[in-house]
C-alpha positions as a printed Julia matrix, in Angstrom:
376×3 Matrix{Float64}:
 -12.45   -1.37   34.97
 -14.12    1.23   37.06
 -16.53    4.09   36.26
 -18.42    6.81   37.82
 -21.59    6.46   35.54
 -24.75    4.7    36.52
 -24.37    0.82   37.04
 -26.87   -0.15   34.34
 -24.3     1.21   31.4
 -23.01   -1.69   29.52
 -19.36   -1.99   30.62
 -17.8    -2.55   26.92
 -13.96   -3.68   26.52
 -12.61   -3.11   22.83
  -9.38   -4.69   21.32
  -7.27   -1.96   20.75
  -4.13   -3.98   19.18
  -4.71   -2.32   15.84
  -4.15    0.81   16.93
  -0.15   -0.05   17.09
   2.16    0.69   14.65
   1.39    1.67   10.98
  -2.84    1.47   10.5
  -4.27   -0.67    8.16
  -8.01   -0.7     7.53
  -9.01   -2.88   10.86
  -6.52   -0.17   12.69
  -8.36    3.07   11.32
 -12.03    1.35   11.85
 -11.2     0.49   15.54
 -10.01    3.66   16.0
 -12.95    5.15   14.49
 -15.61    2.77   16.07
 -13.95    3.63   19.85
 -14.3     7.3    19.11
 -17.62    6.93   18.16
 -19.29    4.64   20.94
 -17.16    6.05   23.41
 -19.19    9.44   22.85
 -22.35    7.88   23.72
 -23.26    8.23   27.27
 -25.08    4.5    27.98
 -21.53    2.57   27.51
 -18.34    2.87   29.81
 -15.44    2.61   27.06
 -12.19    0.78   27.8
  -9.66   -0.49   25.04
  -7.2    -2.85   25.29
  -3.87   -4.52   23.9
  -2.16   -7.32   23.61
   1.17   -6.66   23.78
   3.95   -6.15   26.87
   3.57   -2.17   26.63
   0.03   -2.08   25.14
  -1.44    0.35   28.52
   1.47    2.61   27.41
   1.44    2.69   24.02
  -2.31    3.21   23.61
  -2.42    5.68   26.34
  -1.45    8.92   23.57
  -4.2     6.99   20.78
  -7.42    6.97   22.65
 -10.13    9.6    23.48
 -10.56   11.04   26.77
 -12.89    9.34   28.82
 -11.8     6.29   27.55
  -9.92    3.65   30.21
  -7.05    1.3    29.39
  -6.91   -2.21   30.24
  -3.43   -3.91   30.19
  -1.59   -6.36   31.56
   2.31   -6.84   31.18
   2.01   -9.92   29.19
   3.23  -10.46   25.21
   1.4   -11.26   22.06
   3.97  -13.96   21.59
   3.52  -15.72   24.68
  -0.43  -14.85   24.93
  -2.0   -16.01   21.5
  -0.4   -19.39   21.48
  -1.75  -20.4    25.09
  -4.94  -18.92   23.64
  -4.66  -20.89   20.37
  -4.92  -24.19   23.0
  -8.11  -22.7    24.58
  -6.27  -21.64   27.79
  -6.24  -18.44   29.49
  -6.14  -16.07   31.04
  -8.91  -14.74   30.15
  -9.62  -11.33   29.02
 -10.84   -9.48   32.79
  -6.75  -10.12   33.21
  -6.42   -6.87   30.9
  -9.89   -5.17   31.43
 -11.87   -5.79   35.03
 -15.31   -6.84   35.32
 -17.12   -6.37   31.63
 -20.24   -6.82   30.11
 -18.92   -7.4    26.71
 -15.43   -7.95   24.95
 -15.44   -6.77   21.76
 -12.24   -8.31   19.56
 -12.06   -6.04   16.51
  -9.22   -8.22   15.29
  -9.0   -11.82   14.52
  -8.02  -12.95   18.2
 -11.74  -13.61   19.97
  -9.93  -13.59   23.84
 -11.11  -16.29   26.35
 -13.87  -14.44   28.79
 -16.06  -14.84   31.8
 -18.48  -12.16   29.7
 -19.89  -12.18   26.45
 -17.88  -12.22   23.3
 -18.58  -10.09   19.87
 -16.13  -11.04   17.67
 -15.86   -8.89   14.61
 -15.33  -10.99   11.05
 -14.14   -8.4     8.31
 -13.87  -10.87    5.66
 -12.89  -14.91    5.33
 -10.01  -14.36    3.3
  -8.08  -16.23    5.93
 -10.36  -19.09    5.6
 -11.41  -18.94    1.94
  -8.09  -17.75    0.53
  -5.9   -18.01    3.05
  -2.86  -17.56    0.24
  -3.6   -14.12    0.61
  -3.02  -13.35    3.97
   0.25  -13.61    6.5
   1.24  -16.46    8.22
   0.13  -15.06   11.41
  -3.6   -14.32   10.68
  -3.87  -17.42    9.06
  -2.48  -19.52   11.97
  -4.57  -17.19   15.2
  -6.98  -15.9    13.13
  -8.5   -19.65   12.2
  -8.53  -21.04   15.49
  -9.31  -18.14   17.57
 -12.09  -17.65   15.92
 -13.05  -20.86   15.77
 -12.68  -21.35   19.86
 -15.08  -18.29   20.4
 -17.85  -19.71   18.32
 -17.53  -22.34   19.86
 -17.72  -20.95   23.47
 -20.84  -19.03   21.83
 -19.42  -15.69   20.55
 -21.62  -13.44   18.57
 -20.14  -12.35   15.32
 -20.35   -8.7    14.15
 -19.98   -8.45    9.91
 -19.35   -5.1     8.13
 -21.72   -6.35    5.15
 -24.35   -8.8     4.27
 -21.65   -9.98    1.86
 -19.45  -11.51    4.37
 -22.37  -12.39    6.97
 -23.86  -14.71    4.47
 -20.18  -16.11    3.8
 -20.15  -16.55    7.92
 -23.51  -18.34    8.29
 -22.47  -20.94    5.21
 -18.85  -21.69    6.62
 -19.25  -22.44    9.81
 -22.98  -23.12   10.17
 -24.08  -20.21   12.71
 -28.15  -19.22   12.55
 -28.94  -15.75   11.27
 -28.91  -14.33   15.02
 -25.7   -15.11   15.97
 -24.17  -13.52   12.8
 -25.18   -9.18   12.95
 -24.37   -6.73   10.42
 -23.39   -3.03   11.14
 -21.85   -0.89    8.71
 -19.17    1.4    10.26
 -18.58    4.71    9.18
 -16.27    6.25    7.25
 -14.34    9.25    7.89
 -14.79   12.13    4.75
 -11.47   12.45    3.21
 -12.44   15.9     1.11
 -10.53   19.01    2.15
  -6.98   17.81    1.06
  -4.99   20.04   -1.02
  -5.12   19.52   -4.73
  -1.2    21.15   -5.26
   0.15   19.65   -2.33
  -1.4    16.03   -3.7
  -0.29   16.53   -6.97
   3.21   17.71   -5.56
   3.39   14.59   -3.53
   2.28   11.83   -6.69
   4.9    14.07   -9.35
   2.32   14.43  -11.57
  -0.21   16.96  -11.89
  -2.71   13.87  -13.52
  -2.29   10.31  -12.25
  -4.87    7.32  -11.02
  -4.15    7.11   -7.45
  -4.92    3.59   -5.4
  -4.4     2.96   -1.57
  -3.92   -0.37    0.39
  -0.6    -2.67    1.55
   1.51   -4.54   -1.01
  -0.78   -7.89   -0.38
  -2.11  -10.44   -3.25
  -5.8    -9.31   -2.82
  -5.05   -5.59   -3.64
  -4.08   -7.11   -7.01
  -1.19   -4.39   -7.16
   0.19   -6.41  -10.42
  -2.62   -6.32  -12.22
  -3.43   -2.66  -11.68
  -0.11   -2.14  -13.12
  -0.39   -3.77  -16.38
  -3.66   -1.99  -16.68
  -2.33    1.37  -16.45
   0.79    0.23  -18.9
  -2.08   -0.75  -21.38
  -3.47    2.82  -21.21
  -0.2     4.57  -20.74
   0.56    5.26  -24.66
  -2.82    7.15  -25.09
  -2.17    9.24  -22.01
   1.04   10.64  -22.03
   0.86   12.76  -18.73
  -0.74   10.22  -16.82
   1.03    8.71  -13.58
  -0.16    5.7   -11.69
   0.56    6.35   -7.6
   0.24    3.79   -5.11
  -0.03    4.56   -1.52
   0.21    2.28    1.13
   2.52    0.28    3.49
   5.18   -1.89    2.72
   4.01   -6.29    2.44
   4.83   -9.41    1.31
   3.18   -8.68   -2.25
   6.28   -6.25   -2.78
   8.24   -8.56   -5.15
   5.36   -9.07   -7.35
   4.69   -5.66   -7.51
   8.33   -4.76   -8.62
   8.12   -7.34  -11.31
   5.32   -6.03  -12.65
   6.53   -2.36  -12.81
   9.64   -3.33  -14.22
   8.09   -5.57  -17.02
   6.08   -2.86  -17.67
   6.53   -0.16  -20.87
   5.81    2.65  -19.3
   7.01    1.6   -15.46
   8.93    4.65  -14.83
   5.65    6.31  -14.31
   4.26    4.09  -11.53
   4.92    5.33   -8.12
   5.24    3.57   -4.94
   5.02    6.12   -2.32
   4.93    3.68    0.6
   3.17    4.71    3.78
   1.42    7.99    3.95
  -0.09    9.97    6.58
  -4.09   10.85    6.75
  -3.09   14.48    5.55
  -1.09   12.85    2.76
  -4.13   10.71    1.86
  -6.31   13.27    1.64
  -4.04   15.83   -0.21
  -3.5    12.88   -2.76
  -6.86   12.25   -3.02
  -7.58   15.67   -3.57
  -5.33   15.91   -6.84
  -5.95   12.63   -8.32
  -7.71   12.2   -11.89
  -9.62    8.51  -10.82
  -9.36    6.25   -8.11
  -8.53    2.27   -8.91
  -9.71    0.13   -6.5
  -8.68   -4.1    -8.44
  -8.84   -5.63   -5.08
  -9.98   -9.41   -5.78
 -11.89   -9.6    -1.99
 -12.78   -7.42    0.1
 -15.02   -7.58    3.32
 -16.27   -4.08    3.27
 -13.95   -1.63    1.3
 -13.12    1.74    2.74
 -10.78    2.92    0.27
 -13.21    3.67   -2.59
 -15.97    5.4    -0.41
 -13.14    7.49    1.14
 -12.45    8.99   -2.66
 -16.17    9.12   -3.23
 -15.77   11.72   -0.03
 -13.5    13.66   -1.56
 -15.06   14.03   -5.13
 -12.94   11.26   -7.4
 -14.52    9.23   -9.22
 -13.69    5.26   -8.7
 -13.29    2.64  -10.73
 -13.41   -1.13   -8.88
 -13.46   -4.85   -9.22
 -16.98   -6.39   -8.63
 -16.04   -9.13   -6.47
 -16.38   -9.14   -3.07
 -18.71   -6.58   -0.98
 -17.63   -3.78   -3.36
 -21.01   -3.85   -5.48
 -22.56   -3.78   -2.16
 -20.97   -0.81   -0.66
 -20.16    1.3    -3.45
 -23.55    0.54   -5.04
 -24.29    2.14   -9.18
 -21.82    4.73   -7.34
 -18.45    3.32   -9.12
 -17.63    1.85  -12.88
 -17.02   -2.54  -11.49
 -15.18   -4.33  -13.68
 -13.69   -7.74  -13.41
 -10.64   -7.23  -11.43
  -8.71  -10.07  -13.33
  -9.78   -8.99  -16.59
  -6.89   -6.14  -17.8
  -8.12   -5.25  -20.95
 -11.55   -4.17  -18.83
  -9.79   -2.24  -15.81
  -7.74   -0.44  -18.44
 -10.71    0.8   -20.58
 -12.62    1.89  -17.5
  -9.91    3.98  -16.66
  -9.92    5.77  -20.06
 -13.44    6.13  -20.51
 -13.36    7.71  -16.93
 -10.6    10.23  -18.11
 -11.8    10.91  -20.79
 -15.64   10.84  -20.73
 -17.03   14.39  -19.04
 -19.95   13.61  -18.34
 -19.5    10.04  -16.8
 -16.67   11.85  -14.12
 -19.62   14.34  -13.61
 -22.35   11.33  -12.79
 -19.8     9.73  -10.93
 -18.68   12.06   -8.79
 -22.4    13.3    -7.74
 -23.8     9.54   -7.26
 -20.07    9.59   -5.18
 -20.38   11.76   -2.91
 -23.9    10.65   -1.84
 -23.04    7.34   -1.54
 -20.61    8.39    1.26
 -22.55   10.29    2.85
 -24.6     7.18    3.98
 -22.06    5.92    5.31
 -21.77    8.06    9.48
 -20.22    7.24   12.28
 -22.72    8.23   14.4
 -25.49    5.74   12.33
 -22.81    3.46   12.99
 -22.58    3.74   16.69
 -25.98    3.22   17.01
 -26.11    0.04   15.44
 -23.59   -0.89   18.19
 -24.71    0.32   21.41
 -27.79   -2.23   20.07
 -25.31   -4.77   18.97
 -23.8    -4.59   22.74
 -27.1    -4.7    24.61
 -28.21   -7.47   22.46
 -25.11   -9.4    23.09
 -24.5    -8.42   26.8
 -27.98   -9.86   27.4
């Protein structure tokens, strides 16, 4: 990697893999956290991707400014030589670097210093949850770095203290920076509404995976569905391998024809359905950090979520928690919400500040400190 700025910059190389194909929340953070460091003038940005065609396919996704690293190798034949602590190492894709930061799971093998990011454990603690894949890389990739000396980045104190129990690492090796999240307010309320079929539904985001707890959600809402005649439940999100429990439920359930699937949606789409929904349902039984229900705090809806997890951490007195495994309790949250003025109003106000703590830029200078601590 070259660059015409001053040679005391910190040369920082991001993984950039979860840019490609349809975002989840690890795709939408990295693409959030390169935007954000990349605008500060004391790093030289590059991202990179594993993957064949990863210098071409990233080159239309990244900021100006910011260099591509790539080599012409494949996921398939990199990760397993990886997997048995073998190269090549990570300069292969990026140059000379002060620090590789893998945003994904797959800590690379590197002459420089490693921050490896840990969004949650689920593919250690409840690894039934998660695909084959991240189970098999993410476990001993992660594993190899440590052991090589990585750093680990957390997105809350939740999961840091999870990190420093499971694998033994002292309280400086495991750092916490929040990232940011994007405001999703300005959608339009028609278009949303337009978009769900219903001019009053709960609205939830996230894949078809186990720890979304799709199911329960839906037996919720049917619970609920009788005393709310014009109320829709909408779920937006990709396609995964949770699908077929999803369909069961929705077909088991009384009032079925008026849950919604609307599969993948685009970040207009999100925000136009956030815009028109009544509540946001957020049942997920772990979660790391939890995006999803400070991006409807953003746009004024007020949230209802499960209390596992970092989600009393990160959404703070700002959302009704409820035991995500508990029906009965997720389906009278939801009603009192609807139907209970005065909480929406409380809500919505302690929403919308909450958010608002919650900046990119805050964020990005937690990591230009994370990157000089590490690179040092």
């Amino acid at each position: 990697m070259t660059s015409g700025r001053a040679a005391d910059h910190l040369r920082v190389a991001i993984d950039g893999t979860p840019f490609l194909g349809q975002r989840t929340g690890i795709g939408q953070l990295t693409a959030n956290l390169v935007a954000a460091v990349a605008a500060r003038a004391e790093l030289d940005v590059s991202v990179y991707a594993i993957s064949r065609t990863g210098r071409r396919d990233l080159a239309p996704l990244v900021p100006a400014g910011v260099e591509i690293g790539g080599a012409p190798l494949p996921a398939r034949y990199v990760y397993p030589l990886w997997e048995r602590g073998w190269g090549p190492r990570i300069e292969r894709w990026t140059g000379r670097i002060d620090v590789a930061h893998a945003t994904n799971y797959r800590p690379p093998p590197a002459r420089a210093p490693v921050l490896a990011s840990i969004h949650d454990l689920t593919f250690i603690l409840r690894p039934e949850l998660v695909d084959e894949e991240t189970r098999r890389f993410g476990t001993r990739l992660v594993s190899l770095a440590l052991d090589r000396g990585a750093v680990v980045h957390v997105i809350s104190e939740f999961v840091g203290d999870e990190v420093r129990e499971h694998f033994g690492l002292p309280p400086e090796r495991v750092v916490c920076v929040y990232p940011g999240v994007e405001p999703a307010n300005g959608g339009d309320q028609a278009a949303g509404r337009r978009r769900a079929g219903s001019a009053r539904y709960v609205l939830t985001l996230g894949q078809l995976e186990p720890r979304k707890n799709f199911p329960t959600l839906v037996r919720a809402f049917d619970a609920m569905a009788a005393t709310h005649p014009d109320l829709a439940l909408v779920l937006a999100g990709p396609d995964g391998w949770d699908r077929a429990a999803f369909e069961r439920a929705r077909t088991d359930a009384r009032f079925g024809d008026r849950v919604r699937w609307l599969g993948y949606v685009s970040d207009a789409e999100r925000r136009d359905l956030l815009a028109g929904a009544s509540v946001f349902a957020y049942p997920s039984l772990y979660e790391g950090f939890g995006f999803p229900p400070l991006e409807a705090m953003s746009a004024g809806v007020p949230v209802v979520a499960s209390r596992r997890g970092a989600i009393p951490e990160i959404a703070g007195s700002a959302a009704l928690l409820v035991d995500p495994m508990d029906t009965d309790a997720i389906a009278g949250a939801l009603s009192e919400v609807l139907d209970d003025d005065d909480l929406r109003a409380r809500l919505v106000d302690a929403g919308n500040a909450r958010a608002g703590e919650f900046t990119w830029d805050r964020a990005a200078t937690g990591f230009v400190s994370l990157y000089r601590r590490v690179a040092s």
